[in-house]
VEXVO-290803 format. One record per residue (C-alpha): residue in one letter; x, y negated, z. Coordinates in pm, whole numbers, padded with zeros to 5 digits, always signed. Each point is the difference from the previous one (the first is absolute). Example, Ala and Ser with C-alpha at 12.3 -4.5 7.8 and 13.67 -1.06 7.14 Angstrom:
REM residues 2
A+01230+00450+00780S+00137-00344-00066
//
This chain:
REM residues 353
X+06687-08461+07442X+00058+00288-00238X+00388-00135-00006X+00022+00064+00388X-00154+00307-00020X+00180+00174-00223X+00317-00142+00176X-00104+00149+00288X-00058+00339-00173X+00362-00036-00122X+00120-00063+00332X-00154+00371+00132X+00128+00154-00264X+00350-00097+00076X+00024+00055+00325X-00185+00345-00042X+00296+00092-00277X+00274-00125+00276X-00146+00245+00297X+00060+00270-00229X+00343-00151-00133X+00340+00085+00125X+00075-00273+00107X+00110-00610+01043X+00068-00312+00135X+00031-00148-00364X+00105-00368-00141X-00260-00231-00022X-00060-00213-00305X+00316-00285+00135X+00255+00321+00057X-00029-00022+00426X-00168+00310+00128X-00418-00039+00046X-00358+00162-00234X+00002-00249-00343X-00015-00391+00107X+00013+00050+00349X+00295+00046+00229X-00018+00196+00288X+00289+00083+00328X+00104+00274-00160X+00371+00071-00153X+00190+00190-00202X+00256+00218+00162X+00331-00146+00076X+00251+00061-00270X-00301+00009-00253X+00024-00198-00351X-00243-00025-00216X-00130-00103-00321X-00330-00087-00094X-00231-00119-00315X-00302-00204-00021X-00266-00062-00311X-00281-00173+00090X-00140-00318-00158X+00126-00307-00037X+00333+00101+00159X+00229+00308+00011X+00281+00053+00262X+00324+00260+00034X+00114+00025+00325X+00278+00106+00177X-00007+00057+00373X+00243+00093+00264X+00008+00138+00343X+00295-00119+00188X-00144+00050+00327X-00321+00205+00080X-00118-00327+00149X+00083-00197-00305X-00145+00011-00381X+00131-00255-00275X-00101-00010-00389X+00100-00165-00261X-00235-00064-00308X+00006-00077-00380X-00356-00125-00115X-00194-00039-00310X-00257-00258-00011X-00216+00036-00330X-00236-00328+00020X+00299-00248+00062X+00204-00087-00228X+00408-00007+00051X+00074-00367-00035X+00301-00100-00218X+00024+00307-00146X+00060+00020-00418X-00271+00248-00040X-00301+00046+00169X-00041+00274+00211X-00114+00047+00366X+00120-00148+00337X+00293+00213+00188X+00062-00030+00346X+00172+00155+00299X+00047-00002+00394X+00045+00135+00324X-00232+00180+00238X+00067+00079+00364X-00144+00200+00285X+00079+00076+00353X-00146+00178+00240X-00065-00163+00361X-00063+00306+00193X-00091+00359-00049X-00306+00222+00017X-00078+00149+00315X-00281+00220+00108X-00199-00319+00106X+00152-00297-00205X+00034-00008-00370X+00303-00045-00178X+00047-00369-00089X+00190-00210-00267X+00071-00328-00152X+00053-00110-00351X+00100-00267-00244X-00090+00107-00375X+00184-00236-00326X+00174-00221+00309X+00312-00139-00202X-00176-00002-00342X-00204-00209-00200X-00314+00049+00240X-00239+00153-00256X-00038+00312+00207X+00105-00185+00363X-00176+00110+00315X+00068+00099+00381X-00236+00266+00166X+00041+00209+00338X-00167+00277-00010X-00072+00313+00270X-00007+00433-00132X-00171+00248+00229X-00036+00334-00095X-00290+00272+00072X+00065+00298-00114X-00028+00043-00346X-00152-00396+00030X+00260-00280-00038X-00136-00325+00055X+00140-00378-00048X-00074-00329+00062X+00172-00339-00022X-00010-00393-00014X+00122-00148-00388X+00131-00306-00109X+00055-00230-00331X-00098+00275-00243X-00118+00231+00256X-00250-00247+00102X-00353+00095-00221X-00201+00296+00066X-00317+00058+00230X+00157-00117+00316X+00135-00301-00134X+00020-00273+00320X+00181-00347+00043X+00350+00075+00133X-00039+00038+00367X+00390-00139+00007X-00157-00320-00067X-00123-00053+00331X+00379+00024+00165X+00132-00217-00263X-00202-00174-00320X+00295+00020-00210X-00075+00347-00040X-00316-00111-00219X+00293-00128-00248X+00112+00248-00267X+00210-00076-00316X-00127+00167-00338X+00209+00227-00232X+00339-00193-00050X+00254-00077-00269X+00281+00337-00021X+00011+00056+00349X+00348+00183+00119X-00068-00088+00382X-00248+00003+00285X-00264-00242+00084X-00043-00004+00356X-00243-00233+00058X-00249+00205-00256X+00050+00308+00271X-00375+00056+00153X-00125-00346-00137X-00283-00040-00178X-00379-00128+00070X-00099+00340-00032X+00086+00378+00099X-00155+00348-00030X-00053+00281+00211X+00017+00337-00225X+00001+00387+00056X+00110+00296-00139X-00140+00398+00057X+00164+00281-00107X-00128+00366+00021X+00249+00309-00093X-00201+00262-00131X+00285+00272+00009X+00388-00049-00025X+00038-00182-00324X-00298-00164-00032X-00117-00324+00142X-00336-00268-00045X+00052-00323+00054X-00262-00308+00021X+00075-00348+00151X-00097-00316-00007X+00193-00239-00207X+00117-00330+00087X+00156-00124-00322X-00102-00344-00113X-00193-00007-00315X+00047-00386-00014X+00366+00010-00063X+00236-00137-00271X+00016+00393-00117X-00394-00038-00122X-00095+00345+00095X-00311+00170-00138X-00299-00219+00172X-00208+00303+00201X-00211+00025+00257X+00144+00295+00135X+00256-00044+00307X+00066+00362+00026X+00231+00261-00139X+00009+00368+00014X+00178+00306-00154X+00186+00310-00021X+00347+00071+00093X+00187+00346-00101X+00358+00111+00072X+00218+00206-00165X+00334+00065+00150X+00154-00358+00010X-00285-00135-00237X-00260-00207+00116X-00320-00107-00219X-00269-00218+00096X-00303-00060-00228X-00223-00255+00124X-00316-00219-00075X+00088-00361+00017X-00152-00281-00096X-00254+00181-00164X+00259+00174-00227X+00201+00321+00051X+00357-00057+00070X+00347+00247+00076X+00272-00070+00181X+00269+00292+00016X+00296+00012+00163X+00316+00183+00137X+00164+00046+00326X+00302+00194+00115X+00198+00007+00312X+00371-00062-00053X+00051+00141+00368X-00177+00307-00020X+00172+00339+00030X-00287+00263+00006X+00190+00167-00307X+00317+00047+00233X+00036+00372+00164X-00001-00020+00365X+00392+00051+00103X+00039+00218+00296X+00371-00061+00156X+00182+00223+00210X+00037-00105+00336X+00073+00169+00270X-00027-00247+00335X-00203-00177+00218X-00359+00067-00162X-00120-00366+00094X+00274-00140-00156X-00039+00293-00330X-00363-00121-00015X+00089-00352-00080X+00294+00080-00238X-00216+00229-00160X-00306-00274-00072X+00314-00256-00130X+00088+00220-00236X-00351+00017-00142X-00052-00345+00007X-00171-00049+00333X+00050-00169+00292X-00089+00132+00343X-00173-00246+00224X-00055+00186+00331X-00041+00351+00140X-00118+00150+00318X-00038+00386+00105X-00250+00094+00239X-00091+00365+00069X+00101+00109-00371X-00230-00311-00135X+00159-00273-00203X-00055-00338-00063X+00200-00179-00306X+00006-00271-00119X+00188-00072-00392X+00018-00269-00239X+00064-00022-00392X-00026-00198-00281X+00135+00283-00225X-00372+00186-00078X-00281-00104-00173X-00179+00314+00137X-00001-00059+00367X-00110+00373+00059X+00347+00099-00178X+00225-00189+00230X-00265+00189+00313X+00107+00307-00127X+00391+00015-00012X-00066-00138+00374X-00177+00352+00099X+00231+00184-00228X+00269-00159+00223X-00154+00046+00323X-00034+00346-00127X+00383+00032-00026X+00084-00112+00340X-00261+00088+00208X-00106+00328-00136X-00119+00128+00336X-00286-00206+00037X-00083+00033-00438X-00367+00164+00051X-00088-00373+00223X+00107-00222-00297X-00257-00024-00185X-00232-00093+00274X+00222-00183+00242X+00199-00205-00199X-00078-00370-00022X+00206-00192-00265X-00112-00374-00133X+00126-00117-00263X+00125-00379-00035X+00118-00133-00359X+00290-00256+00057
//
């Protein structure tokens, strides 16, 4: 009892030093965007890599995940298993491991539907971290909330249920355990299982930089891994930023664990100087050269009574307010009769490719 409490007190103190510290989506603990354990639908802007490091107990993971596509997320993982042992190697030392994660997202947030996604976690590896989820992100506000379905590894927790596949097909019910070097996909593990797992995932942003998280944790504690028996299902923490530095410290498994990690956006240009050019014809046709030359693409227009409606798209800015910005500057420059309405009338959305 005295051991929990003072882990507790430990825990307060830490996050109370990090509020003050100089150090938002963030890697989870398997590299894809989501809180600690949990996944959620959101994902890292396209263009972004990033690197991320684990230490928890029994296993520790580096990650490194890339954003292709702002509807795609893929990792790849090196683990470190302490309570296996490496088999056939000449010394004794702990198990190693890697794999692949995956995420996509099936459709995007609206002001009524949540953004939704579908994932395969340690699909073409030796299975000791395999599972499947879908899982829906809404946000509130400063409130983001997430919830999802989990399978193979994904399927303990409180809302643990028999897989509701089962009743289309029983072969669903079937799922092969953690297997030999792995190197390729088993399909027919995909969703199977005699169990899965409902779990959730809040996050509050207190200002800018600073985010809570708590969810409810789906992870197996029956698994080959061993982890830490514990009654409790749920996780929560602290997660600062600091420029392109993210770091979470959580309570897990009734210890206090970190996982910090690194992102930057190969596309991004915010440290470019807007270019003006010097053009001296049609002003529709000016407009659009003018946004090409800073990297943005102009979707649609439309003039009426001095208002305007445009309509851009970039990949090039991490900042979307940036890229909203050289579009007025440029509007500005060609339609500098109507430059007091601008900042009122003009509608621009912005669409990532």
């Amino acid at each position: 009892m005295q051991s929990q409490i003072s882990n507790y007190i430990r825990l307060l103190l830490i996050l109370t030093l990090l509020i003050f510290s100089l150090f938002v989506s963030s890697n989870s603990n398997h590299g894809i965007t989501g809180t600690y354990n949990v996944p959620n639908a959101r994902f890292q802007i396209e263009g972004t890599l990033s690197m991320s490091f684990y230490r928890g107990f029994p296993d520790q993971k580096i990650n490194i995940t890339a954003s292709p596509f702002n509807w795609l997320e893929a990792t790849l993982f090196y683990t470190n298993i302490e309570n296996i042992d490496y088999a056939g190697s000449l010394f004794r030392q702990s198990y190693k491991d890697k794999g692949f994660n995956i995420k996509y997202k099936i459709f995007n947030e609206t002001d009524i539907f949540p953004s939704i996604a579908l994932g395969l976690n340690d699909f073409a590896g030796t299975g000791f971290f395999s599972s499947e989820y879908i899982v829906a992100s809404k946000r509130f506000g400063d409130i983001d909330l997430s919830a999802g379905m989990g399978w193979g590894e994904f399927s303990g927790g409180y809302g643990e249920i028999p897989n509701p596949l089962a009743t289309i097909d029983q072969s669903f019910e079937n799922r092969d355990q953690p297997f030999g070097t792995g190197g390729f996909p088993r399909y027919k593990n995909f969703f199977s299982g005699k169990n899965s797992a409902f779990f959730a995932s809040l996050e509050y942003k207190f200002s800018k930089n600073t985010i809570f998280f708590f969810e409810i944790d789906p992870t197996r504690r029956d698994s080959k891994i061993d982890y830490k028996k514990s009654e409790q299902k749920y996780n929560f923490g602290l997660r600062r930023k600091f420029k392109n530095l993210n770091l979470n410290i959580g309570f897990e498994r009734e210890s206090v664990n970190f996982n910090l990690s690194f992102r930057d956006n190969i596309n991004k240009s915010e440290k470019q100087k807007f270019k003006s050019l010097d053009i001296h014809e049609n002003k529709y046709l000016g407009l659009q050269r003018q946004l090409e030359a800073n990297q943005i693409g102009l979707v649609s227009i439309r003039e009426e009574q001095n208002e305007f409606f445009l309509q851009i798209k970039h990949n090039s800015y991490e900042d979307p307010k940036f890229a909203t910005e050289i579009a007025i500057v440029t509007l500005n420059k060609f339609f500098p009769s109507s430059r007091k309405k601008l900042s009122t009338l003009i509608m621009i959305s912005l669409t990532c490719l």
